[in-house]
C-alpha positions in Angstrom: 117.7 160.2 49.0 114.8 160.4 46.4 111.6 158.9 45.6 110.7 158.3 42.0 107.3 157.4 40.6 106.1 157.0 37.7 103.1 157.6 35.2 101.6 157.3 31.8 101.9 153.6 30.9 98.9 151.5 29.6 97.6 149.4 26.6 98.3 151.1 23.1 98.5 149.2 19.5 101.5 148.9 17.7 102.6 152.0 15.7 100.8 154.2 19.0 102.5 156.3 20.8 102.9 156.9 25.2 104.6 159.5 27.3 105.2 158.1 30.2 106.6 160.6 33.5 108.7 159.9 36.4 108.2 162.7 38.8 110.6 162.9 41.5 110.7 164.3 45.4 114.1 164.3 48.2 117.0 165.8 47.3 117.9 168.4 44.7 116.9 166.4 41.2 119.8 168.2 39.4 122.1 165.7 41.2 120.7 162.6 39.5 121.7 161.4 35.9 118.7 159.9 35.0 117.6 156.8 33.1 114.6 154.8 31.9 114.9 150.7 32.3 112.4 148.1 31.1 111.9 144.3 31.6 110.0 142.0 29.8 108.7 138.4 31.2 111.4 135.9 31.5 113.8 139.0 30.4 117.1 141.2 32.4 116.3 144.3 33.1 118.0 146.9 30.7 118.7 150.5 29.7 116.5 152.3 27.3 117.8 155.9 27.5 119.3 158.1 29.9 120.2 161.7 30.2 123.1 163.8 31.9 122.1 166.5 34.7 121.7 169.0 32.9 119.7 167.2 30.0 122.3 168.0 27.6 123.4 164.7 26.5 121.5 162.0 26.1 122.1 158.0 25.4 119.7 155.9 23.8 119.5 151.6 23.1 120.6 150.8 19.6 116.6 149.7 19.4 114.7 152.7 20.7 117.0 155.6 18.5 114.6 157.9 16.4 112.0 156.0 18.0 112.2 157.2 21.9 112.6 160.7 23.2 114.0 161.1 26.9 113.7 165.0 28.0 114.0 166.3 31.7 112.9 169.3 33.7 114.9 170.0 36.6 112.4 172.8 38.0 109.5 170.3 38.0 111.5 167.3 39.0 110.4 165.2 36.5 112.1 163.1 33.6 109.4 162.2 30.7 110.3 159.2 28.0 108.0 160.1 25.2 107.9 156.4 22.7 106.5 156.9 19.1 106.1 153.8 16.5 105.9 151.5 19.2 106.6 147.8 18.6 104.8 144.6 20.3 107.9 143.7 21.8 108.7 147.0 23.4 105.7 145.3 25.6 107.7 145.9 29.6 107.7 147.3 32.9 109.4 150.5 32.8 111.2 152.0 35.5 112.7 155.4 35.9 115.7 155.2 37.8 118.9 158.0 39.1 122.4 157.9 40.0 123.8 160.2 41.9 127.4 158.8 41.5 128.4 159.8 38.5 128.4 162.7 36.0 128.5 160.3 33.0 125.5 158.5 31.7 125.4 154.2 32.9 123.9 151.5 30.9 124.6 149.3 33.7 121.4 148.6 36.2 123.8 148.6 39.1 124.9 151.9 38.6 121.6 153.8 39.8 120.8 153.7 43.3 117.1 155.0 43.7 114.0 153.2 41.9 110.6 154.2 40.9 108.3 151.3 41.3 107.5 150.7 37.6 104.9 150.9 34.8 103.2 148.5 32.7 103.2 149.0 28.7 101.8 146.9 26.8 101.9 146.8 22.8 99.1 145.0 21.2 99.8 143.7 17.2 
């Protein structure tokens, strides 16, 4: 098992930039494919990025490519999501999330068994 939380949401105008930070504790976090979720009011939960093990692939959403950066370091336990140019609609909760299933990256919120328990951003026009 292993406990994810997460940091570094808050209030930013649009064109701003966070780093947000999901440091985990349990088992080994090489394990865990890793991924970054977000939901918006009224809205599904889905996929922003994710990244392999070893942090040497990556996946991003058609919308957050050259704007999002996911990175990992698996001596520190932690997964960062650093978002430039950000938009007013990229306004979410964002949870960190792992899977320790599979060695492929999932889009799918179904596919990750272990939670952090969110962040608010918000994106001011």
């Amino acid at each position: 098992q292993v406990q994810l939380v997460e940091s570094g949401g808050g209030l930013v105008q649009a064109g701003g930039s966070l780093r947000l930070s999901c440091l985990a504790s349990g088992r080994t976090f090489s394990s865990y494919t890793m991924g970054w979720f977000r939901q918006a009011p009224g809205k599904e939960r889905e996929i922003v990025a994710g990244i392999s093990r070893t942090g040497r692939t990556t996946y991003y959403a058609d919308s957050m490519k050259g704007r999002f950066t996911i990175s990992r370091d698996n001596a520190k336990g932690t997964v960062t999501l650093q978002m430039n140019s950000l938009k007013p609609e990229d306004t979410a909760v964002y949870y960190c999330a792992a899977d320790g299933s599979t060695l492929r990256i999932e889009i799918r919120v179904d596919r990750y068994d272990y939670w952090g328990q969110g962040t608010q951003v918000t994106v001011s026009s």
